[in-house]
LOPAMI-986032 format. One record per residue (C-alpha): residue number from 1; x, y, z. Coordinates in Angstrom, 1 decimal, m for minus. Layout:
// residues N
{node NUM; {X; Y; Z}} ...
//
This chain:
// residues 502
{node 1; {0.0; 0.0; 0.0}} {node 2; {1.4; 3.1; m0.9}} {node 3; {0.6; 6.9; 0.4}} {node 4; {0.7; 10.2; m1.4}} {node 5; {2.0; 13.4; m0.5}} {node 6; {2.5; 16.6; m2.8}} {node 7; {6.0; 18.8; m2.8}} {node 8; {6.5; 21.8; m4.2}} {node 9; {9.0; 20.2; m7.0}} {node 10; {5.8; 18.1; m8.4}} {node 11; {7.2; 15.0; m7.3}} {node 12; {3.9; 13.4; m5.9}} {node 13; {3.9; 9.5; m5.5}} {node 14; {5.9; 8.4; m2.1}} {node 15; {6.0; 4.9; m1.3}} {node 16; {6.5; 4.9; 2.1}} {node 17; {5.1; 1.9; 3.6}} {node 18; {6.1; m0.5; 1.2}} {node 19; {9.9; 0.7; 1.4}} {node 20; {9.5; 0.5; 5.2}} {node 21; {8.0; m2.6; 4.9}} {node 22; {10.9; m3.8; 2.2}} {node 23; {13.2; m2.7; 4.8}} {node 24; {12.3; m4.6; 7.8}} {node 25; {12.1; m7.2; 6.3}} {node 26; {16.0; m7.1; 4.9}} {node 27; {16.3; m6.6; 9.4}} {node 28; {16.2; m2.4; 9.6}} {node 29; {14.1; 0.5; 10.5}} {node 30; {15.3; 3.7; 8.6}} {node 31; {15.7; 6.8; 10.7}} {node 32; {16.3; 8.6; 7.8}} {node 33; {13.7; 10.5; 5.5}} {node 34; {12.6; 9.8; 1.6}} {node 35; {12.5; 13.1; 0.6}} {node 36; {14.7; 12.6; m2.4}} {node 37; {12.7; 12.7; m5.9}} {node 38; {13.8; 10.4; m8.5}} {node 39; {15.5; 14.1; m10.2}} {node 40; {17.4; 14.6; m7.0}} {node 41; {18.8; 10.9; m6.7}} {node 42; {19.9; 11.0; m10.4}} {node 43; {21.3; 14.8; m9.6}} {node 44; {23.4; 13.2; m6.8}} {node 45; {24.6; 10.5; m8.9}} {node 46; {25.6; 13.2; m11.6}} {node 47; {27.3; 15.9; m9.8}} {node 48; {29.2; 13.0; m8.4}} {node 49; {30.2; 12.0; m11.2}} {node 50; {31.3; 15.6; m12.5}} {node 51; {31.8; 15.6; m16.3}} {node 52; {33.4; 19.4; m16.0}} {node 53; {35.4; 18.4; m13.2}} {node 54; {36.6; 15.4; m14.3}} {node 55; {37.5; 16.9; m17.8}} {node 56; {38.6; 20.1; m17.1}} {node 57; {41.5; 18.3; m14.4}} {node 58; {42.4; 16.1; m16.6}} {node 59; {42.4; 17.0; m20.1}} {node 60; {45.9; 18.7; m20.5}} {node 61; {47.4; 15.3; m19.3}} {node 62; {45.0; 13.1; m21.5}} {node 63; {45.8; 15.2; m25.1}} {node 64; {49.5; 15.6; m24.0}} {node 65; {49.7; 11.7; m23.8}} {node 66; {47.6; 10.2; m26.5}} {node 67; {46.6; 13.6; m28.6}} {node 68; {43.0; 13.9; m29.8}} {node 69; {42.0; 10.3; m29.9}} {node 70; {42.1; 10.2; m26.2}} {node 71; {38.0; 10.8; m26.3}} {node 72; {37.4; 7.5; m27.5}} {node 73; {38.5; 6.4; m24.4}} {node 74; {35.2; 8.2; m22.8}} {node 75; {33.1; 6.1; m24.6}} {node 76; {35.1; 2.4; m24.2}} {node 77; {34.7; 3.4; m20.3}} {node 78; {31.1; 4.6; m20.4}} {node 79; {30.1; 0.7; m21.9}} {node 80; {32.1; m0.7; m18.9}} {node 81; {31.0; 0.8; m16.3}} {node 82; {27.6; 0.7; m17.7}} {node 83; {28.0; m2.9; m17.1}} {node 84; {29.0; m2.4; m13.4}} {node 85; {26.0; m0.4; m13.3}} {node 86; {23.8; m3.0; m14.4}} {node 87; {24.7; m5.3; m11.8}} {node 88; {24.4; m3.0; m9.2}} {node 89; {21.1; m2.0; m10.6}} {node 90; {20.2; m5.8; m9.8}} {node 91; {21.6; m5.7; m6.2}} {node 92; {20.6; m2.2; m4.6}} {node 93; {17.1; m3.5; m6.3}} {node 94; {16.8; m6.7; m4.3}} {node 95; {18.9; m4.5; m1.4}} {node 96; {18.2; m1.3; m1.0}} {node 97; {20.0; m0.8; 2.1}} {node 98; {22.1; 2.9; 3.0}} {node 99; {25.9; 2.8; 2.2}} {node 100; {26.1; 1.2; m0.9}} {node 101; {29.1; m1.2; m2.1}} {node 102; {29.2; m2.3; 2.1}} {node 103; {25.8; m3.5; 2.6}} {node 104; {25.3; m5.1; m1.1}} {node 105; {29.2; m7.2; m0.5}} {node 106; {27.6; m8.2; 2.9}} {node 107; {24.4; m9.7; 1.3}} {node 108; {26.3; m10.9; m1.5}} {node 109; {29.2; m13.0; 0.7}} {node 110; {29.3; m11.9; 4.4}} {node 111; {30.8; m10.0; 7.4}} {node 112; {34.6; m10.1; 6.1}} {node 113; {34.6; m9.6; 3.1}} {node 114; {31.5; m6.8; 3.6}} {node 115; {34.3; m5.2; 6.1}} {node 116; {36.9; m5.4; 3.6}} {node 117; {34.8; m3.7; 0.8}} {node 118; {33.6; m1.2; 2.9}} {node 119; {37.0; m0.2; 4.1}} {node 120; {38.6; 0.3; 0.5}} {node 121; {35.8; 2.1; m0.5}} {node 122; {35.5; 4.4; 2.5}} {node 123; {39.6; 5.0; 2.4}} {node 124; {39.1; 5.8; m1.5}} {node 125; {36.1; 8.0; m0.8}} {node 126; {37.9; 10.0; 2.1}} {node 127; {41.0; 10.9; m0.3}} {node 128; {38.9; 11.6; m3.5}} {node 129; {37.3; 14.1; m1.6}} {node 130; {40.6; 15.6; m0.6}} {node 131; {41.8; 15.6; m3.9}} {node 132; {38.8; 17.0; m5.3}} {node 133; {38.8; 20.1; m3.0}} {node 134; {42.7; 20.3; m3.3}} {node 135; {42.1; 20.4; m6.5}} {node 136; {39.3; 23.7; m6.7}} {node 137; {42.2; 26.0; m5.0}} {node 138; {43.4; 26.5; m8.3}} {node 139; {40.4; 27.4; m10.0}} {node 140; {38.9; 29.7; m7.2}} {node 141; {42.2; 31.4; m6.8}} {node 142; {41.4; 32.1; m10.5}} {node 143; {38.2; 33.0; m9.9}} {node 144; {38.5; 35.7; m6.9}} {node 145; {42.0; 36.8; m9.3}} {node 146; {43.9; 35.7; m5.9}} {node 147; {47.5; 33.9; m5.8}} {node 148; {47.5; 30.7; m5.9}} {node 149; {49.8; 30.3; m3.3}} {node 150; {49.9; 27.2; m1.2}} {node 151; {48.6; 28.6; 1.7}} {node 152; {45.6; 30.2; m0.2}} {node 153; {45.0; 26.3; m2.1}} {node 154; {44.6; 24.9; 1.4}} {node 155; {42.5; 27.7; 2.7}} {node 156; {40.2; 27.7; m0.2}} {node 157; {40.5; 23.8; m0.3}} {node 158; {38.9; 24.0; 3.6}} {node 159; {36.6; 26.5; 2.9}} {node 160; {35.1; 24.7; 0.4}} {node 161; {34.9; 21.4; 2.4}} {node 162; {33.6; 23.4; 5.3}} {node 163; {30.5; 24.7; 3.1}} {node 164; {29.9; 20.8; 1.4}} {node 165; {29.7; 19.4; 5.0}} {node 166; {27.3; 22.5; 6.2}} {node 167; {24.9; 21.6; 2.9}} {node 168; {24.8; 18.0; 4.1}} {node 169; {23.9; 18.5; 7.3}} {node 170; {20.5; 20.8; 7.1}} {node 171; {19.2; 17.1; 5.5}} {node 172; {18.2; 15.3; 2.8}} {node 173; {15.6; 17.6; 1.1}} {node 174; {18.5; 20.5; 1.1}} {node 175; {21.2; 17.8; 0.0}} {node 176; {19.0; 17.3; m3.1}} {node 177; {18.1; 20.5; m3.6}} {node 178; {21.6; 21.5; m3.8}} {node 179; {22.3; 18.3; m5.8}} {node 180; {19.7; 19.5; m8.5}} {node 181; {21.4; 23.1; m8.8}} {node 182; {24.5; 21.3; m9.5}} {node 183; {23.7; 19.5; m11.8}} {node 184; {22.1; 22.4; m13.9}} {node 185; {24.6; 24.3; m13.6}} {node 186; {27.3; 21.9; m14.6}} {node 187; {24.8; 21.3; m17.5}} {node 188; {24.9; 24.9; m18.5}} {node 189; {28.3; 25.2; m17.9}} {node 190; {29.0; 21.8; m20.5}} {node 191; {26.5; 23.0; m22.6}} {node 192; {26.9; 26.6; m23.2}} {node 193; {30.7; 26.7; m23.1}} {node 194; {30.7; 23.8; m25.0}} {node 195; {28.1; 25.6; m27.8}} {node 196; {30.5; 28.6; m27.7}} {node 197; {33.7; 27.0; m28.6}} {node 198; {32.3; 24.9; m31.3}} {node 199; {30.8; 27.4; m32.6}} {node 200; {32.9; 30.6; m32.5}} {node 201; {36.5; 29.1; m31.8}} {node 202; {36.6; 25.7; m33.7}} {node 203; {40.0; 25.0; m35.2}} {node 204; {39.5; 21.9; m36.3}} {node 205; {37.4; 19.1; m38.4}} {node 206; {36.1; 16.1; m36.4}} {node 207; {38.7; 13.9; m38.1}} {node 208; {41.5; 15.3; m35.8}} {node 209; {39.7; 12.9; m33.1}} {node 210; {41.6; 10.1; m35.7}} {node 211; {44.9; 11.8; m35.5}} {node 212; {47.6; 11.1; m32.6}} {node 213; {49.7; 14.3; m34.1}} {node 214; {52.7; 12.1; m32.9}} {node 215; {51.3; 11.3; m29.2}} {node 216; {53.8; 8.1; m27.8}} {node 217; {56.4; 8.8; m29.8}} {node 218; {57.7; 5.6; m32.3}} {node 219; {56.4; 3.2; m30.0}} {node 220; {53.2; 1.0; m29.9}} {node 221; {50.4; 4.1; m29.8}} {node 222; {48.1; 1.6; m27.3}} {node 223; {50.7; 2.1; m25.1}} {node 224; {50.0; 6.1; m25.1}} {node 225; {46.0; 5.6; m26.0}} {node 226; {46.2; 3.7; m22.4}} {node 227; {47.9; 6.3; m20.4}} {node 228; {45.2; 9.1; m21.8}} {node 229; {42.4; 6.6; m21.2}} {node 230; {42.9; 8.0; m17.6}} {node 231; {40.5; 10.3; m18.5}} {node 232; {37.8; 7.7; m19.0}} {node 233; {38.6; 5.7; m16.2}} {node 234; {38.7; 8.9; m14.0}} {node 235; {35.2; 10.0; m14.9}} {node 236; {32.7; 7.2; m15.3}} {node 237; {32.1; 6.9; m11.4}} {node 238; {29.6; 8.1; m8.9}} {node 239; {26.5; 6.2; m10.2}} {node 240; {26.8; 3.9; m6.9}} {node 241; {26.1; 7.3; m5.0}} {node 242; {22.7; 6.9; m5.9}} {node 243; {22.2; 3.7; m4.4}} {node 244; {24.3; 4.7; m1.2}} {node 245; {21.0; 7.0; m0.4}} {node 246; {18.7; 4.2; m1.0}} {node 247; {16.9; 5.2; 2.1}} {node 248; {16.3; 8.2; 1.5}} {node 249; {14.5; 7.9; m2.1}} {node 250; {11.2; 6.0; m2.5}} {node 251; {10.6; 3.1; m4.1}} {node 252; {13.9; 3.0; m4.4}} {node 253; {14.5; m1.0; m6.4}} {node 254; {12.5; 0.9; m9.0}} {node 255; {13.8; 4.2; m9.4}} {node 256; {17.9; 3.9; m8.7}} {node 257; {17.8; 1.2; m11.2}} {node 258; {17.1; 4.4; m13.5}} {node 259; {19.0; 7.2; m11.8}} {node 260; {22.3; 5.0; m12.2}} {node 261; {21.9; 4.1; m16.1}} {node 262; {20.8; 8.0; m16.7}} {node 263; {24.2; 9.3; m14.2}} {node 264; {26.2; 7.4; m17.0}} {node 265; {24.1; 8.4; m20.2}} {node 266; {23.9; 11.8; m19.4}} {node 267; {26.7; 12.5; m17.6}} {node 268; {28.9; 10.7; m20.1}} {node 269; {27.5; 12.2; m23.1}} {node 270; {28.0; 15.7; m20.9}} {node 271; {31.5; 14.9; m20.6}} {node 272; {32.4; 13.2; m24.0}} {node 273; {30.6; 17.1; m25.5}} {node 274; {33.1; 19.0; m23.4}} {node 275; {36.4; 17.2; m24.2}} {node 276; {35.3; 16.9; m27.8}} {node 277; {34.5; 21.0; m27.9}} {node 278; {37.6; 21.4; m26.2}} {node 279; {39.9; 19.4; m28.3}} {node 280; {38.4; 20.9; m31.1}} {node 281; {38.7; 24.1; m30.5}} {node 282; {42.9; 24.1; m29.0}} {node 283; {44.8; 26.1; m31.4}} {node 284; {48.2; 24.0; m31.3}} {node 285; {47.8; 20.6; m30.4}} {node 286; {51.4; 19.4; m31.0}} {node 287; {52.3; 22.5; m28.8}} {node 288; {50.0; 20.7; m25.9}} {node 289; {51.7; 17.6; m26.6}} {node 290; {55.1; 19.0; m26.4}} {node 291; {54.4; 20.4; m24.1}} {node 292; {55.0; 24.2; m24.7}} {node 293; {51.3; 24.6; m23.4}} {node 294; {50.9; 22.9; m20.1}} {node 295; {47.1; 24.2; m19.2}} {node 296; {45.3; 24.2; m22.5}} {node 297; {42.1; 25.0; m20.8}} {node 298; {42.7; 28.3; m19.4}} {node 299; {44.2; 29.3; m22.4}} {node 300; {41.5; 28.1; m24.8}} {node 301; {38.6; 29.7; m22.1}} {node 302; {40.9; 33.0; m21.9}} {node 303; {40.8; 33.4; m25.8}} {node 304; {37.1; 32.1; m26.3}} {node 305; {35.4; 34.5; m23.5}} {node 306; {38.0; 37.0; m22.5}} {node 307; {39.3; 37.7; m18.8}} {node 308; {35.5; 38.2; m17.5}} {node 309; {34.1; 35.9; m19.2}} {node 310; {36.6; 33.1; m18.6}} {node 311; {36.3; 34.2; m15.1}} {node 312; {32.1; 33.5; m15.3}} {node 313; {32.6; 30.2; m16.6}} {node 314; {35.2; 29.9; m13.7}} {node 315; {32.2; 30.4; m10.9}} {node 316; {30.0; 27.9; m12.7}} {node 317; {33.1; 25.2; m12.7}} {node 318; {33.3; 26.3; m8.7}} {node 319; {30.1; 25.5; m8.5}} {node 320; {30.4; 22.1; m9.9}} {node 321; {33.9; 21.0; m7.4}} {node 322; {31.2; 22.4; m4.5}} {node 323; {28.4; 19.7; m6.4}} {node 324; {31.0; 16.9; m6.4}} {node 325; {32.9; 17.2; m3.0}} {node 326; {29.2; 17.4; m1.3}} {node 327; {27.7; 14.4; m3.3}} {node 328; {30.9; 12.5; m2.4}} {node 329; {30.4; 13.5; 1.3}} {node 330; {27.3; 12.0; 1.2}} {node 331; {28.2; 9.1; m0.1}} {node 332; {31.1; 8.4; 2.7}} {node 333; {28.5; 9.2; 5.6}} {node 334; {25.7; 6.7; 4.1}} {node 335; {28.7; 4.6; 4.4}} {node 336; {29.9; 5.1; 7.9}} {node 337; {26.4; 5.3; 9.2}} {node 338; {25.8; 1.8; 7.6}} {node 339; {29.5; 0.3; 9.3}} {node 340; {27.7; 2.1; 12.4}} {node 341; {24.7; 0.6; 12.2}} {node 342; {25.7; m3.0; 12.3}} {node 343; {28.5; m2.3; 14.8}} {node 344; {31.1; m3.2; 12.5}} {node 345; {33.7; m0.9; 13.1}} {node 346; {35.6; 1.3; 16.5}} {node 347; {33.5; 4.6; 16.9}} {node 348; {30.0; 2.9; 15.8}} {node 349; {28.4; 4.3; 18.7}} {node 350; {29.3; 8.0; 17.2}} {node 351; {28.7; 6.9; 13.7}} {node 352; {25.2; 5.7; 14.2}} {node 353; {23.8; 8.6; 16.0}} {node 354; {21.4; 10.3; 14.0}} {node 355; {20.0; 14.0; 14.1}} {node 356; {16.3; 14.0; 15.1}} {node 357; {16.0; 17.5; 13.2}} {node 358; {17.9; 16.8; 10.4}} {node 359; {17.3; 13.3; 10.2}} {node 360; {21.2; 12.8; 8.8}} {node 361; {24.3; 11.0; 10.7}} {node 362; {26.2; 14.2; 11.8}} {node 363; {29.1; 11.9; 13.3}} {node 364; {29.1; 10.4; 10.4}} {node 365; {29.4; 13.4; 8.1}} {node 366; {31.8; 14.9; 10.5}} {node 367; {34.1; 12.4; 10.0}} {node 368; {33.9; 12.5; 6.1}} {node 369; {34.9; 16.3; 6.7}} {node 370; {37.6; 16.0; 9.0}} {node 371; {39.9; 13.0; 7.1}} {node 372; {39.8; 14.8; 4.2}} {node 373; {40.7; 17.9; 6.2}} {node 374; {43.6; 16.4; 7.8}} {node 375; {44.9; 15.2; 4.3}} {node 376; {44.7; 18.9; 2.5}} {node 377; {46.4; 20.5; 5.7}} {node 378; {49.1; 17.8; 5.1}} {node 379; {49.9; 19.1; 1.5}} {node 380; {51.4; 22.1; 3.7}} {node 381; {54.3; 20.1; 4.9}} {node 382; {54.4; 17.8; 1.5}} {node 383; {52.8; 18.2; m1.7}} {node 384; {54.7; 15.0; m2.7}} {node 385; {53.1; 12.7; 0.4}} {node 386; {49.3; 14.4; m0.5}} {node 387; {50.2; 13.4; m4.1}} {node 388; {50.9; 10.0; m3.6}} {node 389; {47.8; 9.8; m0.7}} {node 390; {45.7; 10.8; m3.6}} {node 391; {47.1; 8.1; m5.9}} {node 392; {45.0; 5.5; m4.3}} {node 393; {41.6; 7.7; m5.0}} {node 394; {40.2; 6.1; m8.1}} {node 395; {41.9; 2.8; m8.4}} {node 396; {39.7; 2.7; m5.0}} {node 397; {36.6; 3.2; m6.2}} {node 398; {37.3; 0.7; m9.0}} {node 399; {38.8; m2.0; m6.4}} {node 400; {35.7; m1.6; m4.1}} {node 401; {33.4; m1.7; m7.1}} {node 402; {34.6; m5.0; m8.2}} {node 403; {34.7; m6.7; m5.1}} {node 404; {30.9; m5.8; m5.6}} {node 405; {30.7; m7.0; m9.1}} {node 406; {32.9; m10.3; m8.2}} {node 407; {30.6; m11.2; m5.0}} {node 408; {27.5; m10.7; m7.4}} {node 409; {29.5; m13.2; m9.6}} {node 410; {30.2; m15.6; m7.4}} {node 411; {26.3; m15.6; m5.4}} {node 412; {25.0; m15.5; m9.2}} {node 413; {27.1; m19.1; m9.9}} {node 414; {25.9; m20.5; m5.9}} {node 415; {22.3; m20.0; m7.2}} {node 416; {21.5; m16.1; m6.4}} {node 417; {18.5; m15.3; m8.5}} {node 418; {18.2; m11.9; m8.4}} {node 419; {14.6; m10.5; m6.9}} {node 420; {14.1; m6.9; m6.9}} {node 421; {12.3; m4.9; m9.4}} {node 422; {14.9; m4.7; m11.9}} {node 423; {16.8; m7.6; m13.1}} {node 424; {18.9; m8.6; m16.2}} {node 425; {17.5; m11.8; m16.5}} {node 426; {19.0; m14.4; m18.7}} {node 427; {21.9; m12.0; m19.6}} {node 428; {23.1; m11.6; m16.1}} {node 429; {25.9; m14.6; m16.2}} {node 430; {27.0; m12.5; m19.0}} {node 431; {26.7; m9.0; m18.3}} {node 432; {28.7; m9.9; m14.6}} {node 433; {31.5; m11.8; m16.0}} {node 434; {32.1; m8.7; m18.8}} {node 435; {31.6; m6.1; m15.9}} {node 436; {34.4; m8.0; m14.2}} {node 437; {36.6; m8.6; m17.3}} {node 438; {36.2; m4.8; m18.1}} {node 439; {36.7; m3.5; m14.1}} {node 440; {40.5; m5.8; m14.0}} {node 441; {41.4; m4.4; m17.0}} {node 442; {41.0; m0.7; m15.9}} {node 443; {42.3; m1.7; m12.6}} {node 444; {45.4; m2.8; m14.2}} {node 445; {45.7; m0.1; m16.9}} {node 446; {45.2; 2.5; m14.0}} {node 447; {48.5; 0.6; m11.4}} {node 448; {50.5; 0.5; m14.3}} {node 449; {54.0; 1.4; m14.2}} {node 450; {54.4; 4.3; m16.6}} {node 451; {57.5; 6.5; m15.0}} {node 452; {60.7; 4.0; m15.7}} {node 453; {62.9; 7.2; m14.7}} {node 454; {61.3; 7.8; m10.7}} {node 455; {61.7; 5.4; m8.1}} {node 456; {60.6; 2.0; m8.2}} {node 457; {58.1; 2.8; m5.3}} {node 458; {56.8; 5.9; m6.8}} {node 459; {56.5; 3.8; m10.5}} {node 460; {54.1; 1.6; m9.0}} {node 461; {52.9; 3.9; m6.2}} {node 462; {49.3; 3.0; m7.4}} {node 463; {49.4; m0.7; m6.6}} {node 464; {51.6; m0.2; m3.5}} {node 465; {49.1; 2.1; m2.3}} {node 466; {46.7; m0.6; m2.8}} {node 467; {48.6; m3.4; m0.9}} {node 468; {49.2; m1.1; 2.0}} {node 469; {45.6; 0.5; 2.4}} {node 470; {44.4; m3.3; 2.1}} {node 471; {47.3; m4.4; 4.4}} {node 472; {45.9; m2.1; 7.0}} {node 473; {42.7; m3.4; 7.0}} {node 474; {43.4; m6.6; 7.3}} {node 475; {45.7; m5.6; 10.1}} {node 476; {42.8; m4.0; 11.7}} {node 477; {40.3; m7.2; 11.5}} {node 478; {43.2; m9.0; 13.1}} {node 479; {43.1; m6.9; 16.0}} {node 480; {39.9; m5.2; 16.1}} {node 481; {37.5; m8.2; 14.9}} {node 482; {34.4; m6.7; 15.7}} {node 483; {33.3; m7.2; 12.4}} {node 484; {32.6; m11.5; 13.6}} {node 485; {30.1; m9.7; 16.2}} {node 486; {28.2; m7.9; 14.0}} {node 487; {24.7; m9.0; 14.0}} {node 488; {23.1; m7.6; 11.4}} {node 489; {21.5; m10.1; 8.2}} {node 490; {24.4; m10.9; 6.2}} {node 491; {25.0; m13.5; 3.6}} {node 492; {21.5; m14.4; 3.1}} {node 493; {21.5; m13.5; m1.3}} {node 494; {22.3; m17.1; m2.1}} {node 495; {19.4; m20.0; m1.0}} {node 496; {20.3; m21.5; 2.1}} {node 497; {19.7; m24.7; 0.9}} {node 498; {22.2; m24.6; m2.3}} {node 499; {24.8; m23.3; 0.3}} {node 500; {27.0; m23.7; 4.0}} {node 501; {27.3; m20.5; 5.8}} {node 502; {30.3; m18.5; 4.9}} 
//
């Protein structure tokens, strides 16, 4: 039975009983609100996702090191990870439980390796924001026409974080309010910057997207085309941010299903626009690659809109690190509220407590304010140490997502059927093992050794940061196993009868 309430946005249909219902009986009673609209969930998932940050930070690197042709690697990455979003699709829709990749791993396998997943993703989540404030000081030292001293970076970099964590906790119907008016205005910002440079500052035919204007050098071009395809594999996440809210959204197996395979349409086709408009549009490409012209960007919005204008498109691209850092905030507290909530961690009793008012874990949020805080202050004493922190940011996300995608694999072959309002059906065998072919292959491409002339530590700084951060969890359950207490449902995706406990 559902019940009906009207909003001033014109969202009308709630479906509040039968989610409650849905959620007792996967063992919880939600303290928080559903007061995010199906618009709102998918804005969350999209400003996450940030096609104008993720371009703008990384397109100098991506056309210095595989030229033009570096934008097909938008579109390889937007099929894999669609795939990844497909089966999560099936499991937040069978599971829609708060904090994402933790509680789906936990269904999917049980308390360890739940733990395990959780803790990767929470460690990745914590240092992405980091990096992605760290990375606005640039843009709003541009912005206010300040020096972008070091001291000003880390100032603007806390500022920033301070205002994310205040929008988060006033509550869910200002989170997705503020969600929505990022994601218009990274829209307009793609869009109408986008528009402009096509139209008014094109230098170039579409067939330059063919041409690697010498990119790699004499060697194997793959070899190059990989290193760019950073870009991709940078961009293409934050769909799971919609299902890390999935208690805060009604009839959520129906609608996150949606919000995650729009986050990648849209927000893919957002970003493949910009980079293509941009690459377009760059005067001397061989000069980018050479590189005589080490921030492309700034040059090409300087010469396309002037000082003022480049400086108006430099408040909308504010707007959207604000967007990101506070979706990705969000994301982190569903996610220590949910380690909370079944006692699975030190601090639980902090990380559980909810906010009768705001009906939000403040503990929760407070902690994915103050680890990131810690980490920018850091850059004060070493730029090098925040650098290689950061390192371990998206390969992360991937790790944590395919420990997800494998645990789906794995219930799927013990005789998981998957149940909730969305499923793939007779393609799932199929659809999970290419999700998983595609996520090892990124995973790899993104550890890769590609500087022969730095240390051997720093060369594979990627995959040591991997073996450490996992070390240390492990470490942790060793001596801290309060994980093997938890008791919160676990394990329970795959028939009892085709199975032994795990």
């Amino acid at each position: 039975m559902s019940s009906t309430a009207s909003t001033d946005d014109g969202y009308y249909t709630f479906h509040d009983q039968d989610d409650a219902a849905h959620l007792h009986a996967l063992g919880y009673k939600s303290e928080f609100k559903r007061e995010m609209s199906p618009w709102a969930n998918f804005s969350l998932g999209f400003t996450y996702l940030s096609p104008v940050v993720g371009v703008y930070t990384l397109f100098a690197y991506a056309l210095a090191t595989g030229g033009p042709p570096m934008i097909w690697s938008l579109v390889i990455v937007g099929v894999g990870q669609l795939l990844v979003a497909l089966i999560f699709s099936e499991v937040v829709a069978q599971f829609p439980v708060a904090g994402g990749v933790y509680p789906w791993a936990r269904r999917l396998w049980g308390r360890r390796y739940a733990w395990m997943t959780g803790w990767v993703y929470m460690v990745a989540l914590l240092v992405t924001i980091a990096s992605v404030v760290y990375g606005a000081g640039p843009y709003i030292a541009a912005a206010f026409g300040i020096d972008a001293t070091v001291n000003n970076a880390i100032a603007f970099a806390l500022a920033l974080l301070a205002l994310a964590t205040v929008i988060n906790l006033m509550g869910t119907k200002v989170l997705a309010t503020a969600a929505i008016i990022g994601f218009t205005a990274e829209m307009i910002g793609a869009l109408a910057v986008g528009g402009w440079l096509l139209i008014a500052h094109r230098e170039h035919n579409l067939g330059v997207i063919f041409d690697n204007f010498g990119a790699g050098g004499d060697g194997n071009y793959m070899w190059a085309f990989g290193g760019a395809a950073l870009i991709g594999i940078f961009q293409y996440y934050g769909f799971e941010a919609c299902g890390d809210v999935a208690e805060e959204v009604p009839d959520p197996g129906g609608l996150i299903p949606k919000a995650m395979r729009r986050t990648i349409y849209i927000g893919g086709a957002a970003a493949t626009f910009v980079c293509l408009a941009l690459v377009l549009a760059v005067t001397d490409i061989p000069a980018v690659i050479a590189g005589k012209d080490t921030d492309p960007v700034s040059t090409l919005l300087n010469e396309a809109f002037g000082t003022t204008g480049a400086r108006l498109v430099l408040f909308i691209v504010l707007i959207s690190f604000l967007s990101c850092a506070m979706s990705l905030q969000a994301a982190a507290s569903r996610l220590a509220y949910s380690y909370g909530r079944d006692g699975m961690i030190m601090g639980s009793s902090l990380l559980k407590k909810f906010s009768a008012t705001r009906h939000v874990p403040p503990y929760a949020l407070l902690l994915a304010a103050a680890v990131p805080a810690v980490i920018v202050i850091g850059s004060k004493f070493s730029t090098d140490a925040i650098t290689k922190i950061i390192s371990f940011a998206a390969f992360g996300i991937y790790l944590a997502f395919q420990m997800v995608v494998f645990a789906a694999l794995r219930a799927r072959l013990k005789g998981w059927v998957p149940s909730g309002k969305y499923t793939l059906g007779k393609w799932g065998v199929a659809v999970n093992v290419a999700a998983l072919v595609y996520g090892v292959t990124a995973m790899i491409n993104m550890a890769w050794p590609r500087t022969p002339d730095a240390p051997w530590y720093d060369n594979w700084i990627v995959a040591l940061s991997a073996v450490i951060v996992v070390g240390i969890g492990l470490l942790y359950m060793m001596i801290h196993p309060l994980h093997d207490r938890s008791t919160a449902p676990y394990d329970d995706a795959i028939p009892k009868k085709l199975h032994s406990a795990s």
